[in-house]
C-alpha positions as CSV (number, residue, x, y, z in Angstrom):
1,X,85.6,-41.1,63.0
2,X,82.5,-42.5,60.5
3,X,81.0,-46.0,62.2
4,X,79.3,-48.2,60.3
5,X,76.3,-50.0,62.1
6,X,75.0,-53.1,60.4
7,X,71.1,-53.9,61.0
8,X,70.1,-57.0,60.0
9,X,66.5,-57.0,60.5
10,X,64.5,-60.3,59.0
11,X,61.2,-59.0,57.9
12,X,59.8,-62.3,56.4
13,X,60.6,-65.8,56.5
14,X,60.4,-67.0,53.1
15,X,63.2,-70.1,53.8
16,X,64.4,-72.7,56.3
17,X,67.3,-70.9,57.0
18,X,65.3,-67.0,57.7
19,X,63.3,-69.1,60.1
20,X,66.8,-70.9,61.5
21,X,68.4,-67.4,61.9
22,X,65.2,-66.4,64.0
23,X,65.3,-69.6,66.0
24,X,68.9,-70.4,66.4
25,X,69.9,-67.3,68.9
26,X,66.8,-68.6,71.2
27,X,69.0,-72.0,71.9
28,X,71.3,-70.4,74.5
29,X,69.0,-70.4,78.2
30,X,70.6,-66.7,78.5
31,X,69.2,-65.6,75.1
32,X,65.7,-67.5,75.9
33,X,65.8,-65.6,79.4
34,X,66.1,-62.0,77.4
35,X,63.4,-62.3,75.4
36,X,61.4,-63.6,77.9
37,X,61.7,-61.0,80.4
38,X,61.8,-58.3,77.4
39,X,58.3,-59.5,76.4
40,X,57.0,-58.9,80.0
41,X,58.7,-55.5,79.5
42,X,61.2,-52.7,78.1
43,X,64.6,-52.8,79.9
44,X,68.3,-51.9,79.4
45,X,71.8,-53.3,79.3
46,X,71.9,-52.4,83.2
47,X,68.5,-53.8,84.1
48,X,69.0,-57.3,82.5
49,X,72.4,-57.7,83.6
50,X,71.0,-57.6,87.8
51,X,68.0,-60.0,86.6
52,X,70.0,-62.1,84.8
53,X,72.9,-62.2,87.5
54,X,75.4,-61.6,84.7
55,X,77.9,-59.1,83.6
56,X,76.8,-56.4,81.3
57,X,79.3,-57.5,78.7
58,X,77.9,-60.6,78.8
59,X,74.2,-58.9,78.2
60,X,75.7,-56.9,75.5
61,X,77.2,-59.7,73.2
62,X,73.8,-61.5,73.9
63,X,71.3,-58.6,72.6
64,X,73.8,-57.8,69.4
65,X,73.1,-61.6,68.5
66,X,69.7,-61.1,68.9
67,X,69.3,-57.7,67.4
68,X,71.0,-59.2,64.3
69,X,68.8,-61.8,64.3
70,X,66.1,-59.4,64.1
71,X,64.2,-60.1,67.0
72,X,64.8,-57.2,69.7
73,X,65.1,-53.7,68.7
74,X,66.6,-50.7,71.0
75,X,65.4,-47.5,71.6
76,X,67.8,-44.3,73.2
77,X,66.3,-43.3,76.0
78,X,68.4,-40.3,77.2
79,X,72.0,-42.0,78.3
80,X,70.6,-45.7,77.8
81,X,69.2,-48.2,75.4
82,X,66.0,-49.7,76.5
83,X,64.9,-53.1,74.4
84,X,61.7,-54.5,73.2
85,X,60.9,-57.8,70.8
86,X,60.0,-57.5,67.9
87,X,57.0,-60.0,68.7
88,X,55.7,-59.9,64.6
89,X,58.5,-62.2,64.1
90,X,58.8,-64.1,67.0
91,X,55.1,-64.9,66.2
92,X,55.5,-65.5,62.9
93,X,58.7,-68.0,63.8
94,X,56.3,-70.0,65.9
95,X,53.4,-70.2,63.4
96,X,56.2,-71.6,60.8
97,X,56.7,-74.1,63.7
98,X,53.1,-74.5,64.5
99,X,52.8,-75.7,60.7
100,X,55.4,-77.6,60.7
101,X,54.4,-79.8,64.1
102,X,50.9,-80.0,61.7
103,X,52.4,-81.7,58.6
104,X,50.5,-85.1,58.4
105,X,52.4,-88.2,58.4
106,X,52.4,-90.5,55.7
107,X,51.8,-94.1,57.1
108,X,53.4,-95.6,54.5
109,X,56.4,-93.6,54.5
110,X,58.0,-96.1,57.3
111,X,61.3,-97.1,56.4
112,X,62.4,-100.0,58.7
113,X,64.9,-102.4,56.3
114,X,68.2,-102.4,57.0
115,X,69.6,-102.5,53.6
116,X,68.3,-99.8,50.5
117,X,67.4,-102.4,48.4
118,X,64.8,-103.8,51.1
119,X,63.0,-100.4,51.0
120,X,59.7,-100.3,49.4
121,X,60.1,-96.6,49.3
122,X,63.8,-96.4,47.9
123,X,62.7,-99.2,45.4
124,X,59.9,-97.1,43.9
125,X,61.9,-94.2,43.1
126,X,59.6,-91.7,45.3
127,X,62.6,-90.4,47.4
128,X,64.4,-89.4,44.1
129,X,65.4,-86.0,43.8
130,X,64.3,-85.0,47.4
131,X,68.4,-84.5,49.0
């Protein structure tokens, strides 16, 4: 019997949606916990399931999302699997962040009426062609 792993490893984030794929598994508190106690340090399916008070299964479905998603990576270890993040692209996830809380707003880019036509901004044609 031949099985077929898929790896889907995200090396750079060139678009919204490689850093959404990076940032999206990190929205379930189980998946934040993971990567927070794998950054202090290595551990296994077994060792995360005790600190997390979960089942292994559980654990399991949780690192193969974020495996996917490029973030952790395993290593064998004789009979088990010991995880690490892959903290390149967890730190280049918040930097895309970091640049986008920097962005500096445009005062005049208040849009308060009620109806389109009221709209300095829609009236002037600068929002065409940004959908």
């Amino acid at each position: 019997m031949i099985i077929y792993l898929r790896i889907h490893l995200i090396k750079e984030v060139k678009t919204i949606k490689d850093l959404l794929d990076i940032i999206a598994p990190l929205a379930d508190a189980n998946r934040y916990t993971i990567i927070t106690e794998l950054l202090k340090r290595d551990y296994c399916v077994g060792g995360l399931a005790r600190k997390l008070s979960i089942t292994e299964a559980a654990v399991s479905q949780h690192l193969k999302i974020l495996r996917e998603a490029g973030l952790i990576t395993g290593e064998k270890r004789g009979y088990f699997r010991h995880y690490r993040v892959n903290q390149e692209l967890l730190k280049t996830a918040a930097d895309q962040l970091t640049q986008m809380s920097s962005v500096e707003r445009d005062s005049s880019a208040v849009c308060p009426p009620a109806r389109k036509e009221d709209c300095p901004l829609c009236r002037s044609g600068v929002l065409e062609g940004l959908n």
